[in-house]
Kinemage of the C-alpha trace (Angstrom):
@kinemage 1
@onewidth
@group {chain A} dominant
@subgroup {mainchain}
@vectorlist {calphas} color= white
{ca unk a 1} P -71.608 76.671 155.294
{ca unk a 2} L -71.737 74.744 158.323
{ca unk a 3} L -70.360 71.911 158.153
{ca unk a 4} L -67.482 73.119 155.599
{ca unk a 5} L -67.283 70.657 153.186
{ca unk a 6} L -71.398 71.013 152.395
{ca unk a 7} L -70.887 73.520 149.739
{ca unk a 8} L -72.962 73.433 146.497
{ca unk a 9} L -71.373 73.433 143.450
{ca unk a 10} L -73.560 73.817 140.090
{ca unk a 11} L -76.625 73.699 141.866
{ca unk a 12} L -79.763 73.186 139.963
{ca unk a 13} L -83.624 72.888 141.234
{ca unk a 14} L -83.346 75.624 144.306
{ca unk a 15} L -86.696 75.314 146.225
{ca unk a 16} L -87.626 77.003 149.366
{ca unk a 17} L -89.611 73.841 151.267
{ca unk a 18} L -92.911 74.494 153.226
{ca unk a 19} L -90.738 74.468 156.231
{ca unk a 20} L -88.586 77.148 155.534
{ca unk a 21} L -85.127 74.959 154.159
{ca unk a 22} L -83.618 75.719 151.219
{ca unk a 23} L -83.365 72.252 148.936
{ca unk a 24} L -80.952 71.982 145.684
{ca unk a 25} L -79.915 69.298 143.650
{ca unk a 26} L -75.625 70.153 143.181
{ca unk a 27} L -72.598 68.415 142.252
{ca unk a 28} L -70.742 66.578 145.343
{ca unk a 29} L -67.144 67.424 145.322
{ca unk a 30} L -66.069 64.472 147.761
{ca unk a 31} L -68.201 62.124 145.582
{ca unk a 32} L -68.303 63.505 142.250
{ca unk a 33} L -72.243 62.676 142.050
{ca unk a 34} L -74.967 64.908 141.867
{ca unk a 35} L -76.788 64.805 145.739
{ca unk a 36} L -79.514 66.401 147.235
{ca unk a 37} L -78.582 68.462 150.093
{ca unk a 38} L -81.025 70.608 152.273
{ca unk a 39} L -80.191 72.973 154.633
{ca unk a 40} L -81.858 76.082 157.016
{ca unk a 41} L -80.902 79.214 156.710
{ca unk a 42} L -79.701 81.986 159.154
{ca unk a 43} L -80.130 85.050 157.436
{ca unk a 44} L -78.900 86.917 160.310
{ca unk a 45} L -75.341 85.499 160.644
{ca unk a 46} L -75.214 84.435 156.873
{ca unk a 47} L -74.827 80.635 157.212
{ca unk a 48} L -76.546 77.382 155.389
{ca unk a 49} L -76.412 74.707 157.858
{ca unk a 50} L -76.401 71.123 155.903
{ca unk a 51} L -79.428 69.221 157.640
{ca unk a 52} L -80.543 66.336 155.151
{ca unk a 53} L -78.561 64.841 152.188
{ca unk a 54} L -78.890 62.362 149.554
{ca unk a 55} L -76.681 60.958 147.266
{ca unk a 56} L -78.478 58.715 144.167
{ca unk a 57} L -74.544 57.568 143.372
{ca unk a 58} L -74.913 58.680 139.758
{ca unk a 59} L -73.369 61.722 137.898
{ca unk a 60} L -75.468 64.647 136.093
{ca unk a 61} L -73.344 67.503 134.159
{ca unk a 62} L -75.778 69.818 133.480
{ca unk a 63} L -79.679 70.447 134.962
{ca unk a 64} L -81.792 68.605 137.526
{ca unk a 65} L -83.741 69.524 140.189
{ca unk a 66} L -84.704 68.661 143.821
{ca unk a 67} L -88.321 68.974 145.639
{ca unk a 68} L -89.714 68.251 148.871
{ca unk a 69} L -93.102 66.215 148.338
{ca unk a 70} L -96.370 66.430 150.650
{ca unk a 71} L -95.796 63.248 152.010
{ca unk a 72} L -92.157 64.480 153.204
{ca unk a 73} L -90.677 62.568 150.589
{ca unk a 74} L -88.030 64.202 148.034
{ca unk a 75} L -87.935 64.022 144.572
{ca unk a 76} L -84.852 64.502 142.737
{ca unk a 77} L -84.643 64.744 138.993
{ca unk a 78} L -80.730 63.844 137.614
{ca unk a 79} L -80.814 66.061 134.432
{ca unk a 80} L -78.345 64.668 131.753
{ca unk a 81} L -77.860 61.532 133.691
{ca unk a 82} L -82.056 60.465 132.894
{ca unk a 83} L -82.822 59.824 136.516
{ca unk a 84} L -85.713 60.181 138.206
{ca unk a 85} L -85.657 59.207 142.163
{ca unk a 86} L -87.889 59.498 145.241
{ca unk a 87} L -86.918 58.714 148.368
{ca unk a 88} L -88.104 58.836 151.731
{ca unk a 89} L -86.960 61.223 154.559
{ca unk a 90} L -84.269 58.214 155.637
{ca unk a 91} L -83.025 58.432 151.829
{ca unk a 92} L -84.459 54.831 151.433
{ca unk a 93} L -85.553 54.931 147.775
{ca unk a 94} L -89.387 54.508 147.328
{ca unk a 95} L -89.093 54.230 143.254
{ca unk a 96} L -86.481 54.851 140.954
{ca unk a 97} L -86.800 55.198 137.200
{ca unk a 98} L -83.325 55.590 134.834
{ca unk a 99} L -83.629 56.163 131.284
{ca unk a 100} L -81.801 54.552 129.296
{ca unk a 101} L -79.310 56.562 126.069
{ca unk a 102} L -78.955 60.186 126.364
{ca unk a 103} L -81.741 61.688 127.772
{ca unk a 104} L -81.788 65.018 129.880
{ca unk a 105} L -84.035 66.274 132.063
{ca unk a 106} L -84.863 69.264 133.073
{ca unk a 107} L -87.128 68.825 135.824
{ca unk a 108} L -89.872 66.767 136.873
{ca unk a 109} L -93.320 67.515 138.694
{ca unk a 110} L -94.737 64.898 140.626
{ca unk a 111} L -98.506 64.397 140.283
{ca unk a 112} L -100.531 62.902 143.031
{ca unk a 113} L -102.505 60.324 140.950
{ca unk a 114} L -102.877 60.527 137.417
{ca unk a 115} L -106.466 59.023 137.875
{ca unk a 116} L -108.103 61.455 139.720
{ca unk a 117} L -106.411 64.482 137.974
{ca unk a 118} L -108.865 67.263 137.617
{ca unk a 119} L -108.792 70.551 135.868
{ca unk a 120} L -107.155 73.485 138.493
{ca unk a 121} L -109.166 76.260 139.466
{ca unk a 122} L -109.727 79.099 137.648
{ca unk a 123} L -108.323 77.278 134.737
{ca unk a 124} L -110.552 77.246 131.548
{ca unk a 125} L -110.886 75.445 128.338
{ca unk a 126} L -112.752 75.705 125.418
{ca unk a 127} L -113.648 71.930 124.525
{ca unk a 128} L -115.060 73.039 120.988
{ca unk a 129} L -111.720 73.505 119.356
{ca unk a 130} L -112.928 75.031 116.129
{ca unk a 131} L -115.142 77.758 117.809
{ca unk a 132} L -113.049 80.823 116.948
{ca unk a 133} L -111.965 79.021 113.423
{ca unk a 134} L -113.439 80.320 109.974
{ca unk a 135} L -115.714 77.756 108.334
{ca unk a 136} L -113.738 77.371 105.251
{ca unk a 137} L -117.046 76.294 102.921
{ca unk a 138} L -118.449 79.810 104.026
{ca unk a 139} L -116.100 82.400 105.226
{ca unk a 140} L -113.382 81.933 102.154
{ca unk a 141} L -115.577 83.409 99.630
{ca unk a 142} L -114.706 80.366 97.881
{ca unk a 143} L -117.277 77.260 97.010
{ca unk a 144} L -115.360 74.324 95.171
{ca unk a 145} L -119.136 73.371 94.159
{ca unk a 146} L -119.823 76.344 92.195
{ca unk a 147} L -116.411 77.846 91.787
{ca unk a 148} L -114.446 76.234 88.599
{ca unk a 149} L -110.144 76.218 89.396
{ca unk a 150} L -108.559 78.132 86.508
{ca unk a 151} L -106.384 75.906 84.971
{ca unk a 152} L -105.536 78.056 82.245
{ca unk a 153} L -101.990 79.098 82.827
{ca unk a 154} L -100.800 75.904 84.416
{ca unk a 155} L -97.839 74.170 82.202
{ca unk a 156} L -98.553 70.597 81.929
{ca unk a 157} L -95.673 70.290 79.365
{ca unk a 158} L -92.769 67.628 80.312
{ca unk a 159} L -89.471 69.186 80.116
């Protein structure tokens, strides 16, 4: 690790980014908060160099995840501390959202605009839900119309 004291410890949410860094969300040992840190990789000689880090000042024990966004922004998911964050390549927080209680997060996936959110490609659906469903007047070999229920050995009695 270059510099030393960049280490990752519990790291959750490893992503490659489209420029080739590797990006986890990880307990801070200096700060004893759960950061962002981003680093490139030398395969060759073994070594993460630390090149981007942010730190949302706020604890997680367990999950959480970090991601680099299309705009170059980052968002960072703060599993059991039910924190959501983006912030901006400066770490300059663009929106922040905290839940309040116990909630934990896994992860979170941000979506471009909710608005204009279209069905992927190659994706299917079946909008007629009942399609491969028996039609239960039919396909029973039942008909309450014509049918009578044999009440016969049913014990109305009152104990």
């Amino acid at each position: 690790f270059e510099p030393e004291d960049s280490k990752f410890y519990w790291q959750h949410g490893t992503t490659y980014t489209d420029a080739g860094t590797l990006l986890l969300s990880t307990s801070s040992q200096h700060t004893f908060t759960t950061v962002v840190r981003e680093y490139t990789v030398d395969h060759k000689t073994q070594t993460l160099t630390e090149i981007w880090t942010y730190d949302p000042e706020v604890h997680a024990a367990t999950n959480g995840d970090a991601w680099r966004l299309s705009n170059g922004n980052t968002l960072h998911t703060v599993g059991s501390a039910g924190v959501i964050v983006e912030v901006d390549p400066k770490g300059t927080e663009v929106w922040r959202v905290d839940f309040e209680g116990n909630y934990l997060l896994g992860r979170s996936e941000f979506i471009e605009d909710l608005y204009t959110l279209v069905q992927p490609e190659g994706i299917e659906t079946d909008t007629d839900v009942d399609s491969d469903l028996p039609d239960t007047d039919t396909d029973s070999g039942f008909d309450s119309d014509t049918d009578p229920i044999d009440t016969s050995t049913v014990d109305t009695s009152t104990p």
